[in-house]
N, C-alpha and C positions, 0 to 999 in steps of 0.2 A: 775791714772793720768787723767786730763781732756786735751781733744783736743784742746779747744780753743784757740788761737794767737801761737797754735803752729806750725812749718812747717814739712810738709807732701808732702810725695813721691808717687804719686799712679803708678804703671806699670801697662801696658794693658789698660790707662786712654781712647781711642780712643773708645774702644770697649761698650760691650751692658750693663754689670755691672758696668764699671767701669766707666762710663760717667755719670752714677747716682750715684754711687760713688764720685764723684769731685762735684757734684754739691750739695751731702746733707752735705761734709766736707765745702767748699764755705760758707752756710747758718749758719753752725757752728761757724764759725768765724776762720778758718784755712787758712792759705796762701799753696796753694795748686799748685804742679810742677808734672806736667802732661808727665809720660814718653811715648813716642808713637812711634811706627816705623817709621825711617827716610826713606822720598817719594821726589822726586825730585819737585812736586808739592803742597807742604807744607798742604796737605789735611791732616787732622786730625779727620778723622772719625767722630763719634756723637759728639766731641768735638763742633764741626763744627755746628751743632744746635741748642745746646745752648743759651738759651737770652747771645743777644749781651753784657748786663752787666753784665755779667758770663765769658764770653770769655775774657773780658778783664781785671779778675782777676785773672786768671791761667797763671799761667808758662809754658810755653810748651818748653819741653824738646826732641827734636829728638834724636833718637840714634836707637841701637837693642842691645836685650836682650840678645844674644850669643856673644856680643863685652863687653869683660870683661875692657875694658878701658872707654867705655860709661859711662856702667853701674858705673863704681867708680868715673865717674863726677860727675854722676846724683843727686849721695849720699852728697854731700857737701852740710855742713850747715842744714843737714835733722833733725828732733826728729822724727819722725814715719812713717814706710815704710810699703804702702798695695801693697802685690805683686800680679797681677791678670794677666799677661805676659802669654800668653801658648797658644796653639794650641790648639782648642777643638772639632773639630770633628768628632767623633768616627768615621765614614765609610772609611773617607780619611786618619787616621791612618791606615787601613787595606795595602792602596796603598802607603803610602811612611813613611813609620815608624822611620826611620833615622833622617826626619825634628823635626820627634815629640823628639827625645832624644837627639837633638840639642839644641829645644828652651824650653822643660820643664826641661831637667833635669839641661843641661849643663847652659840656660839660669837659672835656680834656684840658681846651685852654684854661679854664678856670682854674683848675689844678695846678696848670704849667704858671701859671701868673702867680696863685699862692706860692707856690714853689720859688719862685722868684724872689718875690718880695720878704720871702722867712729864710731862716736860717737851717735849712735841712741838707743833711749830709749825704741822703739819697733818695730817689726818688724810682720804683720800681712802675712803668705805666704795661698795660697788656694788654698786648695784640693777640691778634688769634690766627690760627695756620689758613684759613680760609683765605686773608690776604695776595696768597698764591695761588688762587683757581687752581685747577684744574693743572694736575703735574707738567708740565712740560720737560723734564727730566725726574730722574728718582737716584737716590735719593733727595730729598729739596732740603737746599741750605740757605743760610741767610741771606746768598746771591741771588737767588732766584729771581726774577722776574713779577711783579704784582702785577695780580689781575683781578679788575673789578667785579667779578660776577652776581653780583646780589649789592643791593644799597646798603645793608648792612658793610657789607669787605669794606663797600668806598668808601662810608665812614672810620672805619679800623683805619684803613690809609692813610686818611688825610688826617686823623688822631697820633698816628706814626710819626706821620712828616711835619706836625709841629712839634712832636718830643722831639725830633733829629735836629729841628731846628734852633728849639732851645737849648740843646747843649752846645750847638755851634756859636750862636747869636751871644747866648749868654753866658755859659760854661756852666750849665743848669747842670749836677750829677744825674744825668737821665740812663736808666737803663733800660731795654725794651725787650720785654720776656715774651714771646710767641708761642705758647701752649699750643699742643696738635691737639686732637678729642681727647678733654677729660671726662672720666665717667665715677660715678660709686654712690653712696646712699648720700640723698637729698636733694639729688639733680632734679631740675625742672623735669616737668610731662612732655615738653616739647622737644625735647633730646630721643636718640632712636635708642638706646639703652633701655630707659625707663620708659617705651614706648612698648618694647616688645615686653618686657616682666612683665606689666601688668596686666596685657590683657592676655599673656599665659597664664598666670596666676589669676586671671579672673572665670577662666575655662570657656566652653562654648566652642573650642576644637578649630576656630578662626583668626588669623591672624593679618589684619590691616595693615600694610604699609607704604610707602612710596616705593622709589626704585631700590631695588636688592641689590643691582651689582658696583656700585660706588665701592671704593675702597677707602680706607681710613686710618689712620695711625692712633690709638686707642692709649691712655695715658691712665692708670687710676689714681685719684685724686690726691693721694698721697704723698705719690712723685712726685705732681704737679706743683703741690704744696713747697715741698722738698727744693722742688728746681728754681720757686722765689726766694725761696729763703737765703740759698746756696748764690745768687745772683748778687741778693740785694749782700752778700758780705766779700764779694769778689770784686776788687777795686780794677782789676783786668778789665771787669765788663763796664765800667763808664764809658758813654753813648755807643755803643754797642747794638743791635738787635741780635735775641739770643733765640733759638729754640730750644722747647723742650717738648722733646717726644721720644717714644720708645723706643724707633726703628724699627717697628714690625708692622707688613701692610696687611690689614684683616677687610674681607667684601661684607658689606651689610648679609648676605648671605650663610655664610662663614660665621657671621656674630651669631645671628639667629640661629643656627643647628648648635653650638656651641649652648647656648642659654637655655633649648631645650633641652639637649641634653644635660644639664644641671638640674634642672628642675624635672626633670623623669615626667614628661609631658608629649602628648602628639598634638598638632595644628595644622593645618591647610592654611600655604602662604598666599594672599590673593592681596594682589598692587591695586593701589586706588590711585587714579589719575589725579586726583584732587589733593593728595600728596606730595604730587612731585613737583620741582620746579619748574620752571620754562626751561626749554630743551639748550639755549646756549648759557642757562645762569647753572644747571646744574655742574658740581666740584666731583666731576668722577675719579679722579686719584689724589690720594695724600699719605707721602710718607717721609717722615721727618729724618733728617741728618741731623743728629745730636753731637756732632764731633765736637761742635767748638765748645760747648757748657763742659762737657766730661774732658776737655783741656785742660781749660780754663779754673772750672769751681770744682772738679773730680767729683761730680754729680754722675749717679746711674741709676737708671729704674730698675725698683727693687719686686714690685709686685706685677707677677705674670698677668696675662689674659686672664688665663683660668682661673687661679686666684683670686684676683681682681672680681669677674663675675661671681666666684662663691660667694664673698663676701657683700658683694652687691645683690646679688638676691635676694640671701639671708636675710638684709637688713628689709629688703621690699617685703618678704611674705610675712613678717612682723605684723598683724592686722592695725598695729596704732600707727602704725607707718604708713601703711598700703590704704587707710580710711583718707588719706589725705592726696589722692589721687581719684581722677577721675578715667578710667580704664577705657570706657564707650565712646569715650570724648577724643577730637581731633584736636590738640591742643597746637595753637600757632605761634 
């Protein structure tokens, strides 16, 4: 199926994927209804920066993801639904774990149930590469083995295994897109990307962080985008779990000399214990097998590391950009 003049549902539309999400479905030619957490102050996240000729072709849809009567407003009149809805902070799942199986899992069923009871022709839900802890082989494919390491994953899990379920149970069109680390302008403060820009770019010659030698499969958000897009029009991938990742395994180490060397900067790297996770929840290797997307939908990442971080700086040292971040700050 192709996207274009069709209508499309995105959940989590306010946030950092999914705002570039609406805007490459926009350019597609999709009429696009943007569900976002209901604020008494009708702020709609990066929705909100948007060219003004963007915003005034979205739908904005207020509601919340754990209101199962929203959510089967939302769905009327919909053909294809990207669910990007969820809580993703791994540290702050450690402290309140309850919100996280409120709004991934029970916020998921909600979806799944809309999805049910409407008429939609696909339904795009997303997982995240974290679901496979810590490598146990490399490359990692959609075989791999799930490991709970943080209550955030076990949430992603169990939001997994009821999309698996609905397309078994009901022949629900479910696809399940596995993004490895997306990165690039907009990304929360809690991400280790916009962790180190900023307080390069805020100077003071120190650089805060958790553990340096994780590895991670680095995706810029483009791809990312690219790789829902390419999912949700590949009738191969119904009930499916799919990744999408680069192929290339980069150490938080590796980033950070990388980013300074972009930014023509020196820093003293010094690990803060208060950063890291507990020693068996930490995901020290992630590197994605992208074989079956680039099968299946002839999907390939087009923008390197380095690229990727140009452009991603670029847009952080922007001062109306960079005003919107808090540098000093350990964000969870």
């Amino acid at each position: 199926m192709k996207l274009k003049n069709s209508r499309t549902l995105v959940t989590g539309a306010a946030g950092f994927i999914g705002s570039h999400l609406v805007e490459c479905l926009l350019q597609q030619g999709t009429h696009v209804r943007a569900f976002v957490r209901y604020n008494s102050t009708s702020e709609w996240g990066w929705l909100d920066h948007l060219p003004a000729d963007a915003q005034r072709e979205i739908e904005v849809f207020p509601g919340d993801i754990r209101d199962a009567g929203t959510v089967e407003q939302a769905f009327r009149d919909i053909d294809v639904v990207f669910h990007l809805a969820a809580l993703i902070g791994i540290p702050y799942s450690y402290t309140a774990p309850s919100s996280y199986v409120e709004t991934n899992v029970k916020g998921t069923l909600n979806v799944l149930e809309a999805a049910k009871n409407g008429r939609i022709d696909r339904l795009i839900v997303t997982s995240t590469s974290e679901v496979y802890g810590t490598a146990r082989y490399v490359p990692i494919d959609e075989q791999h083995p799930l490991q709970p390491q943080s209550p955030y994953s076990a949430t992603k899990i169990a939001a997994d295994c009821l999309a698996e379920s609905y397309h078994r149970a009901f022949d629900l069109p479910v696809t399940i897109a596995r993004p490895f680390n997306t990165y690039g302008p907009r990304q929360s403060a809690r991400a280790i990307i916009p962790t180190i820009i900023t307080q390069l770019i805020g100077g003071g010659g120190e650089l805060i962080l958790g553990s340096v030698h994780p590895t991670r499969d680095f995706n810029y958000v483009n791809d990312t985008v690219a790789g829902f897009i390419a999912l949700a029009e590949c009738d191969e991938a119904l009930g499916q779990v799919v990744n999408i990742g680069s192929g290339t395994e980069t150490s938080v180490l590796a980033l950070v000399e990388l980013i300074i060397k972009q930014l023509a900067v020196t820093a003293e790297i010094k690990e803060d214990q208060s950063r890291q996770r507990p020693p068996n929840s930490e995901v020290d290797r992630l590197l994605s097998d992208n074989s079956l997307i680039k099968r299946m939908c002839g999907w390939e990442p087009k923008v390197s590391l380095e690229e990727g971080i140009r452009r991603t700086t670029a847009w952080f040292s922007d001062p109306q950009n960079l005003k919107k971040y808090k540098a000093t700050k350990y964000n969870v």
